[in-house]
Each structure stands twice: as structure tokens, then as C-alpha cells.
N, C-alpha and C positions, 0 to 999 in steps of 0.2 A: 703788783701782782704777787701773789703768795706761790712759792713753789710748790711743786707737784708727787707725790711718793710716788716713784715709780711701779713699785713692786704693787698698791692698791687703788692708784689714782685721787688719794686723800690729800688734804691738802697737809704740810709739813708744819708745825708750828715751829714760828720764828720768836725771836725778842730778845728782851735782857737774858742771859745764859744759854739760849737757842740759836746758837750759831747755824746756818745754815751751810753743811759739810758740800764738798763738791760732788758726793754721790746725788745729793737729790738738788743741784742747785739750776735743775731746768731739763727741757726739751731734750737736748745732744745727750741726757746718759738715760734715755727713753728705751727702752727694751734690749738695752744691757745685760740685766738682770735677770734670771730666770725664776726668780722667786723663790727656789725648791732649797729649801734648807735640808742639810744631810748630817749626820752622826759619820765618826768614824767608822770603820769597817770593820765587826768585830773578829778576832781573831779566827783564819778559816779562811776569809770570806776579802776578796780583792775589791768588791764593790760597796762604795759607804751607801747607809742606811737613812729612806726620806723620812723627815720627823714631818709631824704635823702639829699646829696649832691649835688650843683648845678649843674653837670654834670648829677646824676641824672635827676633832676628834665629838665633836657634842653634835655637831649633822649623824652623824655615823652611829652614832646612839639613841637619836631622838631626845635630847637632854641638854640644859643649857649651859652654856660653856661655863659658868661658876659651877656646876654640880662635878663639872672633869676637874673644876680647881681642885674640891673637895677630896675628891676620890685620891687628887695623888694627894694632897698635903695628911690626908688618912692610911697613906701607903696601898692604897687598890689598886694602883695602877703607877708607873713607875714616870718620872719627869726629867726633862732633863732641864739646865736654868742657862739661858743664852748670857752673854757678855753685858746686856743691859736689865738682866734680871727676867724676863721674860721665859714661861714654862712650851716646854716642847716635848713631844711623845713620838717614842720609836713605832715607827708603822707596823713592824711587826709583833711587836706587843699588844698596839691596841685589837689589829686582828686578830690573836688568839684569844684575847677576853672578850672579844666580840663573838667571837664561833664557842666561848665555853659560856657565854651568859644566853645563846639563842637557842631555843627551844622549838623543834620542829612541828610546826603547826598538827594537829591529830586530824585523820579522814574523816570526809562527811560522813555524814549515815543516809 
């Protein structure tokens, strides 16, 4: 049986150079995890900051999560690279270019 990510309920790919770490090596480390990856807390400010993942960040815009690659590898939007290379976006960034790219619908007539 293939172990389980906890964090997405996918299965974990094992083999030659996939060693199977004791975080995801079963059941017992089952909702451990909270999932919520955080930034440091920038200066100010005592609470660190929840990043989201480009799938995230591409719900949130209606767009698919290559087009969020695009945008920050283009500098639109700012990234942050986790320890396995993997792109992550400070929440409160992507809601302000969220609130500057949204254009408030005009009244009926």
C-alpha cells in the first residue's frame, strides 16, 4: 500500500530516490498538520503571514494556475520559492491586486 500525503490525501510517490520520510509514512501523523503554510511576520507585525499556492491564488482570479506561474516569473505579482522549489504568494498581496484589477460592476438601467 502506497502511503498517503496528509496535507492533500494524494498518494506519496515512493521508489528509487523517494524515500518515504516519516512525515507522510502513514495513518499515526494523520491531521497533524494544518496545511497553512505562513511567511514570516513582516516587520510591525507579531503574526506571520498565510501564503497560498498557485492553484490557490488561480481560484481567486478565475485563471489557471500556470497563468499565476506567468505573472510572477513576469514580476506582476510577487513569489515566494519554498525549500523544494515550489512558488507560494503572500495573501496579502494577492488581495490587493485582487481589489486593484476588480472593477465594480456599472448599474442597470
Amino acid at each position: 500500500m502506497q502511503p498517503i500525503n496528509p496535507t492533500n490525501g494524494s498518494a506519496v510517490p515512493t521508489g528509487p530516490g523517494r524515500p518515504v520520510s516519516a512525515n507522510h509514512a502513514g495513518p499515526q501523523h494523520q491531521g497533524q498538520h494544518s496545511g497553512v503554510l505562513t511567511s514570516p511576520p513582516p516587520s510591525g507585525n507579531d503574526q506571520p503571514e498565510k501564503l497560498l499556492t498557485p492553484g490557490e491564488v488561480a481560484l481567486m482570479f478565475r485563471v489557471d494556475p500556470k497563468t499565476v506561474t506567468r505573472w510572477a516569473s513576469a514580476g506582476r505579482i510577487g513569489s515566494i520559492r519554498t525549500p523544494g522549489g515550489h512558488r507560494r504568494f503572500r495573501e496579502s498581496e494577492v488581495t490587493a491586486l485582487l481589489a486593484q484589477l476588480t472593477v465594480e460592476a456599472a448599474p442597470e438601467r
